[in-house]
C-alpha positions, 0 to 999 in steps of 0.5 A: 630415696624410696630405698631409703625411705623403705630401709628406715620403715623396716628398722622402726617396725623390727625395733619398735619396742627398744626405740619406744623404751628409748624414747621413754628413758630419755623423756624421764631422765632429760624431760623433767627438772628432778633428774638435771637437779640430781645432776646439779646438787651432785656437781655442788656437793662436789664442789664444796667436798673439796673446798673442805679440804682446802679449808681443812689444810688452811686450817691445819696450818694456822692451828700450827702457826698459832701453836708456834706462836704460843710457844714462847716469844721468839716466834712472835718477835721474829714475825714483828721484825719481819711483818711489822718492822719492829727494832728493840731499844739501842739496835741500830737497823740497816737498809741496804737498797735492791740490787741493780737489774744487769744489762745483758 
């Protein structure tokens, strides 16, 4: 034990200035509330930059949507018959029900 005690006394009193400047970077960069702020900011702002682009490519496929839709009324009348369920005049509309699960 006194062995080990010696070895460690030996290593501070060799490396005395490194472990001070350690000790020192380590109060400056953990020790304050700037530096895990910094940290904190960075994660969010990279958080947000890529919920930009999810919202940019939402975006660009809605602007598409919309230019579709104003081309003419096809576009439109295809999603009410699909969305809203709309029949024109003198259509007779047919339901057919689901297929049967099979058994195995």
């Amino acid at each position: 034990m006194k062995d080990r005690a010696q070895r460690a006394s030996a290593f501070v009193r060799a490396h005395w200035g490194r472990l001070l400047t350690g000790a020192a970077l380590l109060a400056v960069f953990f020790g304050n509330g700037g530096f895990r702020s910094l940290t904190r900011n960075w994660l969010e702002l990279r958080r947000l930059n890529h919920e930009i682009i999810a919202l940019q490519a939402e975006e660009k496929e809605l602007n598409e949507k919309l230019k579709a839709l104003r081309a003419g009324d096809g576009p439109v009348e295809r999603l009410a018959r699909r969305e809203l369920g709309y029949i024109k005049k003198g259509e007779i509309e047919y339901r057919f029900p689901p297929p049967a699960k099979k058994r195995e």
